[in-house]
N, C-alpha and C positions, 0 to 999 in steps of 0.2 A: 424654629431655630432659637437654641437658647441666646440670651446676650449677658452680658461679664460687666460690670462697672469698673472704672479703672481711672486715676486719679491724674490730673494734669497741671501740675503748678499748682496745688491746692483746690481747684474746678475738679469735678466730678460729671467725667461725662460718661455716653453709653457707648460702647462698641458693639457692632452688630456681629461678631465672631471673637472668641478671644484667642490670644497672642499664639503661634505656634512659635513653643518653645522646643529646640532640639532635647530627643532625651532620649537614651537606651535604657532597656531593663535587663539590670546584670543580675549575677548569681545572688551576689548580695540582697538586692530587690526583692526575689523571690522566695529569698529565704526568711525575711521580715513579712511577708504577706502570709506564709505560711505558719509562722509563727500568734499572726496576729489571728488565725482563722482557729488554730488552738487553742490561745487564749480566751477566745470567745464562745469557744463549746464547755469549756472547762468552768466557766462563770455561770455559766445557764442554772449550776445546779444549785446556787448560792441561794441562799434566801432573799424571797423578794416579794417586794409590797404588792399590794394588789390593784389591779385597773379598773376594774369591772363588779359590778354587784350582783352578788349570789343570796338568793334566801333560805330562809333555814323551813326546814318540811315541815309542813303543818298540813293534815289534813282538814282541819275545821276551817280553813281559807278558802271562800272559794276561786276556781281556776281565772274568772274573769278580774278578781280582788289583786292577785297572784300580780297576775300582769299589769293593773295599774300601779303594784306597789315598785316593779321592774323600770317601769319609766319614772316613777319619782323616786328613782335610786336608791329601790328599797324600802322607802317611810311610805306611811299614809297617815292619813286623821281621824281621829276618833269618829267623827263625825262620818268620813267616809267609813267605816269600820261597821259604823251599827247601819247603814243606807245597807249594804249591801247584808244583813242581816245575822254579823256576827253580836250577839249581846255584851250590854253592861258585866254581866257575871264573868262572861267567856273571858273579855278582856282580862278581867280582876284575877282570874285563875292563872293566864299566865304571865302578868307581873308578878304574882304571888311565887307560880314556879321558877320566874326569870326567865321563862321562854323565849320573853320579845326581851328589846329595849324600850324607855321610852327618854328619849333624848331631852324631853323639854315635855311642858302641859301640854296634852292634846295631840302627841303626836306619839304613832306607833313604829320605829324602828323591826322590820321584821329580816334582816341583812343577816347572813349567815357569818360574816367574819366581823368583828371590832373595828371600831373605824381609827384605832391607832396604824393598821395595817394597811388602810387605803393608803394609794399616793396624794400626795399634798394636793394636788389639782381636783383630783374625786373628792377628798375631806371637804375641799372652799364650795365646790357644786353642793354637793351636798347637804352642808349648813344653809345653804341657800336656799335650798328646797324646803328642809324646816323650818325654816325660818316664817316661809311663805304658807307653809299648812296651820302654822303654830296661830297665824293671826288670820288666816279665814281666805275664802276664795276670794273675797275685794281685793284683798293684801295685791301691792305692787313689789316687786325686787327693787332695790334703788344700789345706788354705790356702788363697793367690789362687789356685793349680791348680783348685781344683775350683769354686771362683766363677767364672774364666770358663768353666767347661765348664757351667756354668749359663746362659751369658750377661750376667752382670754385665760393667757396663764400668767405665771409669775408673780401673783396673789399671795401673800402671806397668807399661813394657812391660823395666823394668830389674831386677823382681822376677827371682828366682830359682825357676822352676816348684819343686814338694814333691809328692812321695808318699810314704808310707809299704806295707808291704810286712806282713802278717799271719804269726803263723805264723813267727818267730826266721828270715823272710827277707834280703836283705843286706840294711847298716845303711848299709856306706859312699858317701860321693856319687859321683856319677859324671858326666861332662863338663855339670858346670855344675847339673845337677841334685839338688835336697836331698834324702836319702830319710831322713826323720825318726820317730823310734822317736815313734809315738803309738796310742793306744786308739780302733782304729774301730767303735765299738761298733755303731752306727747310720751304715750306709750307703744309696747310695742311686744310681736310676741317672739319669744327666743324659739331656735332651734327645733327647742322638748317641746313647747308651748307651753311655756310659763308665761305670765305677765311680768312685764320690767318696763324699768323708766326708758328710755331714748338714751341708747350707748354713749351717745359723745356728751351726754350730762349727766352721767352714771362715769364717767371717764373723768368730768373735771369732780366730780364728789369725791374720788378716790385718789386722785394726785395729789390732792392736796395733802392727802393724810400720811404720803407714802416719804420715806427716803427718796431723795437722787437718784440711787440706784437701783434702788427697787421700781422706783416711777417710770426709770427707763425702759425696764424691762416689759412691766405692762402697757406701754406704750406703741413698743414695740411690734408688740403679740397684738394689739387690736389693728394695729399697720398695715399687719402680714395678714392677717382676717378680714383685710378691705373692711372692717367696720368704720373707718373715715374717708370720706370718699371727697374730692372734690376741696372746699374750703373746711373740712371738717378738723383738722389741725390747729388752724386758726379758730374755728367756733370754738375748741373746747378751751384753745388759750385765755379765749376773751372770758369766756364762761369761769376761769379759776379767778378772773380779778374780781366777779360779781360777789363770789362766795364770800358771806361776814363767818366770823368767829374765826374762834384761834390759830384755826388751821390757816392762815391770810400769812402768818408770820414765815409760811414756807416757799412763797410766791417767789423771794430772789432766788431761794436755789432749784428752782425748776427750770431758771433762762437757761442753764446747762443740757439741760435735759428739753428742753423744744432745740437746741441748734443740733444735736447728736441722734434723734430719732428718726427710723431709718427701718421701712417695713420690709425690705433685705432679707432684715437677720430673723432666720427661722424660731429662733428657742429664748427664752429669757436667759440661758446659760451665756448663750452669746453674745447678748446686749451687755450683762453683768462683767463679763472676759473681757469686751471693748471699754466700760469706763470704767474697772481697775487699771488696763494701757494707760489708758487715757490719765487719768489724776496721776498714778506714775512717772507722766512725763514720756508715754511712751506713744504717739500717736501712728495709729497704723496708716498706711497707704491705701489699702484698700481694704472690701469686705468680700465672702464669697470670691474667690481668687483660682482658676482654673489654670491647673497646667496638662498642656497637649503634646501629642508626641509629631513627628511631620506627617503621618497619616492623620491629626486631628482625632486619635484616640486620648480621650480622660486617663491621665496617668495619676494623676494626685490632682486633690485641692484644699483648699483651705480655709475656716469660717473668717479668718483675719488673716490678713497678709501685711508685710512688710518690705518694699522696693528695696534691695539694697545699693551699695555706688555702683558695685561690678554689673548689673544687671539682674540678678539673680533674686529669689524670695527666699525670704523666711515668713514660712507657714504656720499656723495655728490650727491645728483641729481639734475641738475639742467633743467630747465624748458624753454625750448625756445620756447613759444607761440609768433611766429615774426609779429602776426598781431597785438597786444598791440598796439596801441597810448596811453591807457591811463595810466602812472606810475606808479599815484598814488594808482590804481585797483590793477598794477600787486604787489606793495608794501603791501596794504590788505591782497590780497591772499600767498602773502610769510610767512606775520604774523600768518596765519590760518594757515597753514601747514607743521611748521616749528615744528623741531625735535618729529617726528614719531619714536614714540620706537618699535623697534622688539625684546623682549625680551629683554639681553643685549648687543645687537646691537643698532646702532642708523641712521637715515636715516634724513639728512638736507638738505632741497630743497632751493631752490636758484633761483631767476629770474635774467634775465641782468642788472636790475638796482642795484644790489644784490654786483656788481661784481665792480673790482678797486682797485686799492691798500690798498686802508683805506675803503672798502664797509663794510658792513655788511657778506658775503662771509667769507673775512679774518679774521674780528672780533671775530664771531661766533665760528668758528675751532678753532683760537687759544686758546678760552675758553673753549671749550668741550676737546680739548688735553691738556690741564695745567690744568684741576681737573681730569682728568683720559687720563693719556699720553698713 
């Protein structure tokens, strides 16, 4: 049985069902559902980033090479290259042709698309993974390196991947990548099986470096990924006071960001949508907000709700279609299916470009709550 969080005098408790609210679905209803099932065949054919790593044909590869370069998302290493008994020449030939990439020293890019075209979540994996070949099998992931090899999202995709190197390994960086003198005391293996530090200190490495808003989000996403379990909240808190250097100067504006985090909210878009409300002065009521009909059929819901006096919600859904390159589409389709009545509820969809302190997001709410609070 699912359960609905739902806010009491400012307390936040659980209900073990949520609220049956009366609601019928009129013609109107069905004409926006069918509207909305349009819009969403018609977007399919837009152009869109890519999730997944394809390689480009090479038959001088061989089929077992293939497939290790599939699990390290495409790269391998030199090193790995000539084991498996492609030559120094081969190589030479096609960098010469541009056959491959190679991203950095030592590292073979054999990915059939540009990685301007992965999604931002693939790009930060991915750095990670060169990162990790670029400095040798010792190499650890540390920081955001080793949060997205966990799967965490909402990673800037402008961070700088980190590893560190055990063992008086090299210190110096190397094309783009940090390789930072740190104590891994506690390792651990991700997902792919990469090696990486212990997430909840790979967690306080990278808040510190991050915005408020950005910090929430990947905060967030390791929540909802039970990679904190227990007092693990608290350890990473403690762990951001330990950290020396510059990055310390950011420690007051994280308090915001430990009372707001909340493994709930499914997507960094949704953490990001809550503390734009939020510094706007717009504090929601609830998160994940279910409305039912008296059968206890899901009629609508909402990533952010708002109680209003009459009894009723104003809803937030927001829409994170992550393959979009194109804005000004997903701008469009905001305009089409924006404020969905259910009755006297109201449902307001929101895409990423939606979102900001002064977006359309904040706009919108503050005028549907100042003519009916």
């Amino acid at each position: 049985m699912n359960t609905v969080r739902r806010l009491d005098l400012g307390e936040r408790q659980r209900a073990v069902v949520p609220p049956v609210v009366p609601l019928t679905e009129g013609p109107s209803i069905a004409r926006e559902r069918r509207a909305r099932t349009l819009s969403r065949s018609a977007s399919q054919a837009r152009t869109e980033l890519v999730d997944e790593i394809t390689l480009v044909a090479d038959g001088g590869v061989p089929e077992n090479v293939r497939a290790l370069a599939l699990r390290q998302l495409g790269c391998l290493s030199s090193a790995q290259l000539r084991e498996a008994g492609v030559s120094r020449p081969a190589i030479a030939r096609r960098r010469a042709s541009q056959r491959w990439r190679f991203p950095t020293s030592g590292v073979v890019d054999l990915g059939a698309n540009p990685p301007s075209i992965l999604t931002p979540q693939l790009r930060v994996r991915r750095a990670a993974v060169i990162a990790l070949l670029a400095f040798g099998p010792h190499a650890i992931a540390i920081g955001p390196s080793a949060l997205a090899l966990h799967g965490v999202q909402g990673l800037p995709s402008t961070m700088s991947p980190e590893v560190t190197v055990p063992g008086g390994g090299p210190r110096r960086d190397r094309g783009g990548v940090r390789c930072r003198e740190c104590i891994a005391s506690e390792t651990v293996v991700s997902p792919d099986g990469f090696l990486t530090i212990d997430p909840i200190v790979a967690l306080a490495q990278t808040l510190v470096q991050l915005a408020p808003r950005e910090a929430l989000g990947v905060l967030d996403s390791a929540l909802h990924l039970q990679l904190l379990r227990g007092e693990g909240l608290t350890q990473v808190r403690r762990l951001t006071h330990r950290l020396r250097g510059p990055s310390r100067h950011r420690l007051p504006e994280l308090e915001a960001v430990w009372a707001m985090a909340d493994g709930q909210r499914a997507s960094p878009l949704e953490s990001w949508a809550y503390w734009d409300l939020v510094a706007a002065g717009l504090q929601p009521t609830d998160i994940q907000v279910e409305i039912r009909d008296p059968q206890r059929r899901l009629v609508a819901r909402g990533d952010i709700g708002f109680l209003r006096r009459d009894g009723t919600w104003l809803l937030i859904e927001l829409q994170g279609r992550r393959n979009h390159v194109d804005a000004d589409a997903v701008i469009d389709d905001g305009e089409r299916r924006d404020d969905v009545m259910l009755e006297e509820h109201t449902v307001l969809e929101f895409w990423a470009v939606h979102l900001g302190a002064h977006g359309r997001m904040v706009r919108r709410v503050a005028q549907h709550l100042e003519r009916r609070p």
